[in-house]
Each structure stands twice: as structure tokens, then as C-alpha cells.
N, C-alpha and C positions, 0 to 999 in steps of 0.2 A: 504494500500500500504506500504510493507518494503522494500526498496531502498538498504537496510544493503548485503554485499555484502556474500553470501555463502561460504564455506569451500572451494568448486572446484574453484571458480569464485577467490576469496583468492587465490589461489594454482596459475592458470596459470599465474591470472596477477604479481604475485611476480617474474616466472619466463619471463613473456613477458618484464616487466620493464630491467630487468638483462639484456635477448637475446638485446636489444636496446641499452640500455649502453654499451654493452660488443662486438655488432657486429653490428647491424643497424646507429649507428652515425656516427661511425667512415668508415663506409664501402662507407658513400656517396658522400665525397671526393672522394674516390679512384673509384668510380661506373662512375664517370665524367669524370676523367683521363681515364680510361679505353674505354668509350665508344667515345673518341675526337682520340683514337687511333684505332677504328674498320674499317674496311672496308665499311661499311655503318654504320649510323647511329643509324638505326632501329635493327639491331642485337642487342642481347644480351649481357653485360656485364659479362667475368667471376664471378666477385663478386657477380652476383645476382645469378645463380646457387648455388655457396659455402654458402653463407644466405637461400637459400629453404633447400639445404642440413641440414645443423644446426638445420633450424625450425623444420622440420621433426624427425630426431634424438629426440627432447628435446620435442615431443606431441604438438607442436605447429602449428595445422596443421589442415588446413580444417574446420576453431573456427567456421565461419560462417553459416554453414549446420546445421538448428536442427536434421534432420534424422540421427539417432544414427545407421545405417546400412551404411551410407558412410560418412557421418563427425563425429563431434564432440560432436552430441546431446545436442548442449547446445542451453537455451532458450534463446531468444530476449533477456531479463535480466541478463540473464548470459554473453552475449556477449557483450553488451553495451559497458561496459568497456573496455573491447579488443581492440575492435574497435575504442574506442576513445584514447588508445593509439597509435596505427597504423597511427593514422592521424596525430601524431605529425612529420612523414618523409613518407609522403605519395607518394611517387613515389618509394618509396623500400619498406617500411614495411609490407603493405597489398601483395605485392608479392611474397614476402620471406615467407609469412604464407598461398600462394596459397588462400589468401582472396580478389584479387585485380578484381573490374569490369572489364569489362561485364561478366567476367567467373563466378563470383558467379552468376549472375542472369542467367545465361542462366542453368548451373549446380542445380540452384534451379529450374526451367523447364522442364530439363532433367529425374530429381528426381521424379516430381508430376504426367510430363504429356508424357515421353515417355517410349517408347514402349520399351522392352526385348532387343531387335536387335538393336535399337537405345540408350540404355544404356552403351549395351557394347562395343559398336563401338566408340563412342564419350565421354560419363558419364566418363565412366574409366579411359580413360586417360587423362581426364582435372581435375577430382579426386588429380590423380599421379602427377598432375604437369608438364606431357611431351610434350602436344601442349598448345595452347592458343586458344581463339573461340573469336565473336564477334556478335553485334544484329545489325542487317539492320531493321531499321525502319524509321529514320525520313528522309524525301524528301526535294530535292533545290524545284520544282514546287508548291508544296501545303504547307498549314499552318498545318507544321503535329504535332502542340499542339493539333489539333483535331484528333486524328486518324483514323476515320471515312473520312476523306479525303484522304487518300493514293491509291494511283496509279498503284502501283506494280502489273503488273496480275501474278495469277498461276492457268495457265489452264491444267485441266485433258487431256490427251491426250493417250489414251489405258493404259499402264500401266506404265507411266514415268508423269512427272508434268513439264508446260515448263515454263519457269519465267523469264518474261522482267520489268526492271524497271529500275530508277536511283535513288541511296542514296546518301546521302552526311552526314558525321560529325559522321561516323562509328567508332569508339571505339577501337583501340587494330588489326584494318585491315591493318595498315604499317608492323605490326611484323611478320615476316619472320613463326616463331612458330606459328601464327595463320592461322588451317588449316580449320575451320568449321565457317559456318554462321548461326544465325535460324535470316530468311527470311521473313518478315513480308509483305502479298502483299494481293489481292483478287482475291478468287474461284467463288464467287458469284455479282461480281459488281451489278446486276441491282436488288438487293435481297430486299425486303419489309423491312426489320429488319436491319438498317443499320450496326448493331453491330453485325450481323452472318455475313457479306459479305467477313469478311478478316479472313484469316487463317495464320499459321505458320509453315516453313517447311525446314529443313536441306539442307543446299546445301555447300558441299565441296568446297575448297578456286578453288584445282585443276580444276573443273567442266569445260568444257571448254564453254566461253562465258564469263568469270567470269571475267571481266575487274577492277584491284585495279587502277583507274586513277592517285589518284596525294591527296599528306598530305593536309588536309583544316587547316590551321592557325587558333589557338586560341590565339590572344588580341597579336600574333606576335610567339608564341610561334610553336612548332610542338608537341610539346609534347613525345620527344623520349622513356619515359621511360615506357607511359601507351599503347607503339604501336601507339603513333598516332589517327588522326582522320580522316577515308579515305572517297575520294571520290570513290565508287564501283556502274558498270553499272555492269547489267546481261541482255545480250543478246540473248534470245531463249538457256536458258540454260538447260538442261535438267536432270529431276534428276531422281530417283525410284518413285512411287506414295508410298512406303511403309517409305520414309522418311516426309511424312507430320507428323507433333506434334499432335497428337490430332486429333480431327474429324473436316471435313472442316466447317465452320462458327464459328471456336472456337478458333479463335487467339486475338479478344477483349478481351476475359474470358482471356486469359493465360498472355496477356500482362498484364492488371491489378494484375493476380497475383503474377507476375514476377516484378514489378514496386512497388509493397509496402513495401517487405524488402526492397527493393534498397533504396530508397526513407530515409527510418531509416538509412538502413548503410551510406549515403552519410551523414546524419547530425550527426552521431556521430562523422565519422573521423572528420567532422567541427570540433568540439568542439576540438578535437586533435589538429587539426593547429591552433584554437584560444588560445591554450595554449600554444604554440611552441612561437606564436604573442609575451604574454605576457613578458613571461621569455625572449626573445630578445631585445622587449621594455624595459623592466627594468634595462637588462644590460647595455643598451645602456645610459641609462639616466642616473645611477652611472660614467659611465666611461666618460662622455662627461662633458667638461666645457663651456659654453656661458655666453658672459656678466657679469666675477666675480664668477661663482658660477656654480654648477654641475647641468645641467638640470633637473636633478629628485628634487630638490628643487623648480622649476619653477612650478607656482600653475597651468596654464593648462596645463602640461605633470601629474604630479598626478591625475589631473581630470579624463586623459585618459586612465589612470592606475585603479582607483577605478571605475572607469564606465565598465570596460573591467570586470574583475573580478566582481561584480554585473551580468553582462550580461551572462556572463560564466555559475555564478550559476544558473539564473534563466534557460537559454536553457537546461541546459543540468538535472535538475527535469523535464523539460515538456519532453524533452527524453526519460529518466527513465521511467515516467508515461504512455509513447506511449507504450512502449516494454511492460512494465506489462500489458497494456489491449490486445497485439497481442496476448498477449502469456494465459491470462485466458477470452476475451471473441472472436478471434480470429482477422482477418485485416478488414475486414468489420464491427463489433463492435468498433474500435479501428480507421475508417476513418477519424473522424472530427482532431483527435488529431496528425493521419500522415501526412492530411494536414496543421496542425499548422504549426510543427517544419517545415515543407517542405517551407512553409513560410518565418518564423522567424527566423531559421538558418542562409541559407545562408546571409540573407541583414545583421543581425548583423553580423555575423564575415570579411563580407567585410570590415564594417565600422569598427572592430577592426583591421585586417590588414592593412587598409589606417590608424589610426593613428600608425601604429609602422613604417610603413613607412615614415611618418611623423617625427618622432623621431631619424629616422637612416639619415635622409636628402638624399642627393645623394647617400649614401650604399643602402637606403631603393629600390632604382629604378634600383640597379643594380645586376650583375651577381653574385656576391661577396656575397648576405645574400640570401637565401630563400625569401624572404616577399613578390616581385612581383611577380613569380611565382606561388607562394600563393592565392596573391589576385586575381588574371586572373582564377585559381581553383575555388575558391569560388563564381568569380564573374560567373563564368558561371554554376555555380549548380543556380541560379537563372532562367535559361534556362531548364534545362537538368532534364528529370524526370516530364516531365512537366512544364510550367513558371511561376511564381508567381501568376500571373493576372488569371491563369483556374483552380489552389486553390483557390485563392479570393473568386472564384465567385462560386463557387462551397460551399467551405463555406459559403459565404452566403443564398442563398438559402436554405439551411438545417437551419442555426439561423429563417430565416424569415417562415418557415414552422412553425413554434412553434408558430405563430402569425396570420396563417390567415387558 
């Protein structure tokens, strides 16, 4: 394993560090002002067009696609990095670089498992950057950590597909720009093979039946910048049958494969906010004085500093490590270790955000620094993607096979 970063890998991130210095920090002030003066919430910020503008211009564009015929062709390892810069202002950066979920996952979908007619219709212009898309999978009614529990019919019905169900905590369905859903429900409910029974299948925002209800709050938040996280009913909505993903009983297949780069891309930006953490903690504890003396003197604020960094290095080699095995023995060779970091990530960098929170006192909980924000991000990738507890145990299971 060589970790040592390449010529090209070299090349962007010299220029993605700059693009962030030079337009992402400064632009996120002014992205808040901007959007406390929109007509709704959920629009758009001028500033965040003029930063997709920019990225584009300078090849900064599409990093997260290995397919070298619509992104960037660069490998999990090549990307790592990128990505883990992005996560240092993760509500601008990954969308200034058209890298921002659910559109890469669903764009990695689009790429593998659709069709000619559904590439160009949808692929293309979330490519371009001119709508936004969203995944309908997890449900208020069932524990949809199992996804073999989901609810959602889509029945064939001559040559249209009709789909009733209810979602909740939909990704990027408040934003006005998000005009495409892929639908995750079942073709085959009473099927022998629990994992053929659900399929996947494109259903336009416009569709009528297409009910966006109402923002679900994350730890208080709405999250305006990622579109939100909607509550969406589909009532007898009716779509083409030539918009299903793939062949019916192959929405398990697509979602597993659509959910393993996610899975990485989400713990790399970690490690981006856990360094965003750091450098905040530390200023904060130069510039603060308590009881005589500057808190960065104070032996448990150092502790929480060299613990951070410790913690930083070790995630982010098992990172590294993940991405090299995706990329030479592919995501299923490379399982155990996407459920490590899937793991590992997120609980450490919450525990590093609660201490810089910690460190900033009342700043730390308020509007005024990043940190809470942060931490409600972090704490809910413990959720999302799957939840700690069906990695657990899933790793386990594979450890204890080597034993009996």
C-alpha cells in the first residue's frame, strides 16, 4: 500500500486548497446573508452558482465519478483527498464541485445501471450541475436499517409503473432545483428471495401524486443548504415502465452498490470537519484566558488536542486503506474495511466536535462558529448509510466465521 499522493492527485489538490482559501471560506458568510434574504429558504444562494461557476472553469468538477467518460476518472485514492478537503465547509464545498449527496450517489446509478434514454434525460444534467435529484428510500413505518422491510409498492400496470408509499428524511427534496427521485419500493412483495422483491425506478418531482409534505428537522436544524430533508408521499403516481433502473428485483443489488462509495465519501469529508474541529479548537484555546492563564496551557484542553490529532491520523490511514482495496480488489473485496471507517468515523469525530465545542463554551452551541452544526452532521452519519449497530453486527459475523 502507497498512501504517497500522485502527480494529478498533487495537481488538483494544490488547486482545490487555493479554490477554498481564495472563494469557499470567504463565500460562507456571505452564502448566509444571502440566503436570510431569499424568498424562501430553500432556494438557492447567488454565491453558490458563482463557486460551481469557478469550480468548473479551474477542472474542479465532477472529482467524485471514476468513469473517465463523465467525470473525473479518478480513483477512490485519488479522491480521498479531495474529498477530505471539501468536508472542511461542507455545506458549500462538495456543491461548488457538483460533488455534494445524494447526487453523486444517485449519478453513480445513473452511470452503472441506467439505461441510454434515462442517461440522457436525467445523467446529463445533474453531470452539468443544472437540477439536483434525491433517493427515496428510508420509511416513518418500518425499521428501514433493514431494507428488506420497505413498503413502497411499484406495480406494473400495462405500460406505466404506479407507486404509492410514504418517505421520510429524503435528502436535497426541499430544493426547488430538485426535479428527479430514484424510488426505492416493491415489484415483487410476496417474492421467495427477499432481496429480488424491491426495485428502483425514476419518478419526476413534477409526476402528479408527488406530495413534498413538510422539512423533517435534524437535532433542530433544517438543513437549508443540503435541500433539506423531506417528508415525500407518492400517491398512485404514475410513471413510464421504461423509467424502472435496472431489471425488477434489482434494487437491493443497486442500492448496495450505490451505498459503498457513499459510505467512503461520507467518512472522508468526516475527517475534513474533524480538521476544520481542530484548527478552531486550537485557536480558541491560544486566544482565551481562564483562571490566570490561556486555556491551551490547561493540561485537559491539550489532552483534547493531542487525542484529536492521534484520532485524525489513525481514521483517516484506515480511509486510505479502504479506497486502495475499492479500487484494486473492488467494494465487495474491500466490505469489512467500508464497514470499519463506517463505524469508526463518525463516533470519533462527534467526540472531536463535542470537545471543540467544549473549548469554545457558549460560541461552541451557537450560531456564530460552525461546531454545532457540525456535530448534528456527524452525529447523524451514525444513522445514515446504515446505523452503527447493522455494521456491528455484520462485522461481526464475518470475524466469527473464521472460527466456527
Amino acid at each position: 500500500m502507497d498512501f504517497a499522493f500522485d502527480a494529478r492527485t498533487e495537481e488538483l489538490r494544490g488547486k482545490l486548497l487555493a479554490f477554498m482559501d481564495e472563494h469557499v471560506y470567504p463565500a460562507e458568510k456571505i452564502a448566509e446573508e444571502q440566503r436570510a434574504e431569499l424568498a424562501s429558504p430553500w432556494d438557492t444562494p447567488a454565491i453558490v452558482d458563482e463557486l460551481k461557476a469557478e469550480a468548473r472553469k479551474q477542472g474542479l468538477w465532477n472529482l467524485f465519478l471514476p468513469d473517465s467518460e463523465y467525470g473525473a476518472g479518478l480513483t477512490n485514492l485519488q479522491y480521498a483527498p479531495l474529498a477530505e478537503i471539501t468536508g472542511r465547509s461542507p455545506h458549500l464545498a462538495p456543491t461548488a464541485l457538483n460533488c455534494a449527496a445524494p447526487d453523486t450517489g444517485n449519478m453513480e446509478v445513473l452511470t452503472q445501471f441506467g439505461s441510454d434514454e434515462q442517461k440522457k434525460q436525467w445523467l446529463e444534467p445533474l453531470l452539468a450541475g443544472e437540477i439536483r435529484s434525491a433517493f427515496a428510500m428510508t420509511e416513518p413505518e418500518v425499521a428501514s436499517s433493514d431494507a428488506t422491510n420497505i413498503r413502497t409498492r411499484i406495480d406494473r400496470d400495462g405500460d406505466e409503473y404506479v407507486i404509492n408509499g410514504r418517505k421520510w428524511y429524503i435528502s436535497g427534496a426541499m430544493n426547488p432545483d430538485c426535479k428527479i427521485f430514484i424510488v426505492m419500493g416493491k415489484t415483487d412483495p410476496d417474492g421467495e428471495d427477499i432481496r429480488r422483491q424491491q426495485s428502483m425506478i425514476l419518478v419526476p418531482r413534477d409526476a402528479p401524486g408527488v406530495q413534498v409534505r413538510r422539512a423533517m428537522q435534524v437535532y433542530g436544524y433544517e438543513d437549508h443548504s443540503h435541500g433539506g430533508h423531506a417528508e415525500v408521499v407518492f400517491d398512485g403516481v404514475r410513471v413510464p415502465a421504461t423509467n424502472l433502473i435496472g431489471e425488477e428485483g434489482g434494487g437491493f443489488a443497486i442500492a448496495q452498490a450505490r451505498l459503498g462509495p457513499g459510505r467512503i465519501h461520507h467518512c472522508m469529508r468526516l475527517i475534513g470537519m474533524a480538521e476544520r474541529a481542530i484548527e478552531l479548537m486550537c485557536r480558541r484555546a491560544v486566544s482565551r484566558t481562564a483562571f490566570g492563564k490561556p486555556i491551551a496551557q490547561q493540561g485537559v484542553v491539550q489532552n483534547w488536542i493531542a487525542d484529536a490529532r492521534v484520532t485524525v491520523e489513525q481514521l483517516r490511514l484506515l480511509v486510505l486503506k479502504t479506497a486502495w482495496l475499492m479500487d484494486t480488489v473492488g467494494n465487495r473485496g474491500a466490505h469489512t474495511e467500508i464497514q470499519a471507517i463506517k463505524i469508526a468515523t463518525p463516533r470519533a469525530v462527534v467526540d472531536i466536535l463535542d470537545k471543540a465545542v467544549q473549548a469554545h463554551g457558549a460560541g461552541g452551541v451557537s450560531q456564530d462558529f460552525p461546531l454545532a452544526e457540525l456535530w448534528a452532521s456527524a452525529r447523524t452519519l451514525k444513522l445514515a448509510d446504515g446505523p452503527d449497530e447493522v455494521h456491528q453486527r455484520s462485522l461481526a459475523r464475518r470475524e466469527l466465521k473464521k472460527y466456527v
